[in-house]
N, C-alpha and C positions, 0 to 999 in steps of 0.2 A: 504494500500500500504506500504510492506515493502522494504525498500533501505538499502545493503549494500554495504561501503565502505572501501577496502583498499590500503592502502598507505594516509590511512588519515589525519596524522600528518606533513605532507610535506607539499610542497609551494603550487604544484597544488592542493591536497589532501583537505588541509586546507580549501579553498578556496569552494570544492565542500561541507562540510560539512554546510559553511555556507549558501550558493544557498540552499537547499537542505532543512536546519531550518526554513529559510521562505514557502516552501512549504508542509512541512509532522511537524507531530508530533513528539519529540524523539524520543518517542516508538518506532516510526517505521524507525528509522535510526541505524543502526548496524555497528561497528568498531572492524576491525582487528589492534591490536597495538601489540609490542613487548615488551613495559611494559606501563602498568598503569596511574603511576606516573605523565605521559605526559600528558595525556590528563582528569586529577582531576575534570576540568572548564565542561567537556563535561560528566562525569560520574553525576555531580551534575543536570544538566539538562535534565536527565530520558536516553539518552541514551546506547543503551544495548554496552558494551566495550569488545571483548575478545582480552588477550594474547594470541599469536600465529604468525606461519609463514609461507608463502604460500609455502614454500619448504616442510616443512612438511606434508604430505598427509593423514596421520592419523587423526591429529591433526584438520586441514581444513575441512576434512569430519565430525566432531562430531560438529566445529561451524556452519559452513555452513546450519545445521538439524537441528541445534536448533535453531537458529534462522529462516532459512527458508524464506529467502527475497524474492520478487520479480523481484527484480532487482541487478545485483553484478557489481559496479562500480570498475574497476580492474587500480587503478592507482599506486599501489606499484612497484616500478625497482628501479636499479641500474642504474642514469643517470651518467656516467663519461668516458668519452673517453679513458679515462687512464687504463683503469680496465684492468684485465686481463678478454681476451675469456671467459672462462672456468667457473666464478664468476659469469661472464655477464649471459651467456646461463643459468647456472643455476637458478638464478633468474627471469632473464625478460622471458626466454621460457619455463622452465620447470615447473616453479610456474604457468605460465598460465596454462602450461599444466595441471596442477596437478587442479586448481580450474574447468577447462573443462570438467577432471573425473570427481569430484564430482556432476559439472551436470546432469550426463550423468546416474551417480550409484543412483543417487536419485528422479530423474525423475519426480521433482519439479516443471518444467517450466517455470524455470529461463531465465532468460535474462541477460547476460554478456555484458557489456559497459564497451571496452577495449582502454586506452588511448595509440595511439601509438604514432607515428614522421614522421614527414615529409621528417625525414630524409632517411626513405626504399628508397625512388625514387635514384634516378641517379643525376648527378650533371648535368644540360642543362642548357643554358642563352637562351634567345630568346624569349623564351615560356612558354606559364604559363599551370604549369602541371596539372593535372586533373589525379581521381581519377583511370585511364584506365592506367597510365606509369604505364610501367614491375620496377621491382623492382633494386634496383642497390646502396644500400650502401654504403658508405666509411669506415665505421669504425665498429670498435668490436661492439661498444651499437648499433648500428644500426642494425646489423646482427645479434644482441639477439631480435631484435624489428620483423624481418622481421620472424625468426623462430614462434614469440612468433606469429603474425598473421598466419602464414600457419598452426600451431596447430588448430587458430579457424576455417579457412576456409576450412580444412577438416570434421572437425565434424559441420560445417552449411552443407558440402554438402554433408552428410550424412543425414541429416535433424536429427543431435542427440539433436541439442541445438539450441537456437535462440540468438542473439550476431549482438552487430555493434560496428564496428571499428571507432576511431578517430583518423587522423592525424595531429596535430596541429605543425606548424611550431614553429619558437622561443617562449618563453612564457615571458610575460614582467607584472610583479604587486607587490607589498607587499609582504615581506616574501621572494623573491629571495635571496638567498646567495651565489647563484652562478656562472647564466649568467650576469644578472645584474651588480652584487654587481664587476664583475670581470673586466667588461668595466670600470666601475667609478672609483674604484681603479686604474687601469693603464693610465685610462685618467687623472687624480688628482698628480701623479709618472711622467708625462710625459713620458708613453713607452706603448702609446696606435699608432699604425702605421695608418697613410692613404695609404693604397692600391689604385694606381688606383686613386689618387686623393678623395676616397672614394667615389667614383661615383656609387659603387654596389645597387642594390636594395636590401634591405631584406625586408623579410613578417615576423610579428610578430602578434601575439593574445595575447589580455588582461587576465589575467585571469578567471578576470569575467567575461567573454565572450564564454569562455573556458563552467566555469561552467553552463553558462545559457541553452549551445548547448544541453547540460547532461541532461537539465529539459525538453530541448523540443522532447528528445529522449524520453525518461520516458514517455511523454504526448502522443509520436506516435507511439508506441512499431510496431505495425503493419506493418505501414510506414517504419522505419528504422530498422526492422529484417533484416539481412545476409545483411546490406549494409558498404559502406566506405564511409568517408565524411572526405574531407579537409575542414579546418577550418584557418579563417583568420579574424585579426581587421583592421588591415591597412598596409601597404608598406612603408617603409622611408628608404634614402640612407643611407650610413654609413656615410656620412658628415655631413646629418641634426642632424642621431641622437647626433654624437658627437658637433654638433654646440651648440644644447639644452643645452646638461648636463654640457657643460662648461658656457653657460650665466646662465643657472640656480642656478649652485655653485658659479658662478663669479669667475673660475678659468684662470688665467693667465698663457695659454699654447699655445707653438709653437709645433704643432703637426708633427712628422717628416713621409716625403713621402717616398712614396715606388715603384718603377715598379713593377707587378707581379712576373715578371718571378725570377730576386732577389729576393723579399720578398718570395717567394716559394724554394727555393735553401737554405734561412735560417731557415726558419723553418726545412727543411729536414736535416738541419747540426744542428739544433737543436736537433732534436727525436733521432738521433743518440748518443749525448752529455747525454741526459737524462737517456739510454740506458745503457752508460760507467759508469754515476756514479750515478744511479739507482734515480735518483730525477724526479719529475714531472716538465715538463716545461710548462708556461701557450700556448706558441708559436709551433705550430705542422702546417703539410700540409693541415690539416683537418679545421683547422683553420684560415690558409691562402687563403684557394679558399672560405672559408665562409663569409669572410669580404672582398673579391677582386670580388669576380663575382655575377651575381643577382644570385636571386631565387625568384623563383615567381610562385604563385599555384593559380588554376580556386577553388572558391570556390562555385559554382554557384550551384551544386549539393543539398547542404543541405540549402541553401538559397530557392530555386526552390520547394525543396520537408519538407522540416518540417519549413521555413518561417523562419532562421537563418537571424536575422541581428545585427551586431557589433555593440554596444552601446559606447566603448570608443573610443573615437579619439590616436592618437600618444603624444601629448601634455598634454594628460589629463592622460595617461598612464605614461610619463616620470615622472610625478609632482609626481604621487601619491608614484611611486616608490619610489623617492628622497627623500619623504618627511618622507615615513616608514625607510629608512636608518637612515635618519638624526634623529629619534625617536629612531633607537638602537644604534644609535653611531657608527655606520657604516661609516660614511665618515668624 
């Protein structure tokens, strides 16, 4: 059984290489990186490393042959809300698309496990979405996420390729530097906001959790061909999670509240400010309805059909986070 993966180097990436060590031999785990250098610790341990970029379709096509996996864990994108369209699409849809050709040209019998977001859906409170909601974005990344799935859902219903999709909502573990590491920072600054009293629901997956879904795909190839599966650890408001990481650092903060509809008005005179003088604001509408209203996803599907069940709790998720910051110096 050979596994490849890219976007390996990343948070979630990372993560799957490790899942992945416990189950296969080096040999048989294959990495798409953009240099070397990064991954020395993984070169030393037998596994096979090529430079290269999924934009590149040349280049893709001669790794992809040589190596010749079984399976192609597709977690490389551009996560940033900030990006431009055009960056976006080119990476997270066209790269797909490009590793889908080679599929298709070399008629291998691959298998494509593509990581997408939870975020394709629609923004809805009330209801806990399931794999059946039409699709309904907010933002750029998301609409690079939602092109990069209809690439694969044409060539499944084609019957060109065999491929399952993953939705995982927030991703919370080790290695974040950026949803994470972005709350703690502003909660630590005092200019993290309660929305709503922070009453919102969020759904969050650990990442090893993440990974583990990865191995029971691999194990059910048959079972989760041409399917979608939302993925979930647990649900916590924005208040608990912030209640945590302030008793956990033992930070002394008066967290300032917010009504919606306000705190949505400024972020919107924010994006526009960011716009005039070309800077990234952490505070956008995208952002505002993500920390002010639930969301919340049926994960029942791959729980039901490949026996997904979430191994870390929220508390044991915040600790670990904390604890790998406070190792880099992070907070």
């Amino acid at each position: 059984m050979k596994v490849f993966v890219t976007g390996g180097t990343g948070f979630i990436g990372s993560h799957i290489i490790e899942c992945l060590e416990k189950e296969y031999t080096p040999a048989d785990i294959g990495l798409l990186v953009r240099r070397k250098e990064k991954v020395k610790d993984l070169i030393s341990k037998g596994m096979t490393i090529y430079e290269g970029d999924i934009t590149n379709l040349d280049n893709l096509f001669k790794i992809l042959n040589d190596f010749n996996p079984q399976f192609i864990i597709h977690a490389a994108a551009i996560a940033d809300d900030w990006a431009p369209l055009s960056e976006l699409m080119k990476v997270n849809a066209e790269g797909t698309s490009n590793i889908i050709e080679v599929m298709i040209k070399s008629q291998s019998g691959n298998h494509l496990i593509h990581i997408s977001s939870s975020g394709v859906y629609p923004r809805i409170e009330g209801v806990y979405i399931s794999e059946e909601m039409r699709y309904g974005p907010q933002g750029n990344y998301h609409k690079s996420k939602v092109a990069a799935e209809k690439y694969i859902k044409q060539a499944l219903l084609a019957k060109k390729i065999r491929a399952t999709i993953l939705r995982p909502p927030n991703v919370m573990g080790p290695r974040d530097t950026t949803q994470m590491a972005k709350i703690v920072n502003a909660i630590q600054n005092n200019k993290f906001p309660l929305i709503r009293k922070g009453r919102a629901l969020q759904t969050w997956v650990n990442v090893e959790d993440l990974a583990h879904a990865i191995i029971l795909i691999i194990k059910n190839p048959d079972v989760a061909n041409g399917q979608i599966y939302n993925l979930k650890s647990f649900e916590i408001s924005v208040k608990e999670l912030y209640d945590q990481i302030v008793t956990s650092l033992n930070i002394k903060s008066s967290p300032k509240e917010y009504p919606y509809k306000l705190a949505y008005s400024i972020g919107y005179l924010s994006e526009i400010l960011s716009k005039i003088t070309k800077k990234k604001s952490t505070l956008n509408r995208y952002r505002i309805i993500k920390f002010g209203k639930d969301r919340l996803f049926d994960d029942s599907k791959i729980r039901n059909e490949l026996g997904y069940s979430p191994r870390i709790s929220a508390e044991e998720s915040i600790k670990r986070t904390l604890e790998w910051m406070a190792q880099m110096d992070l907070l």
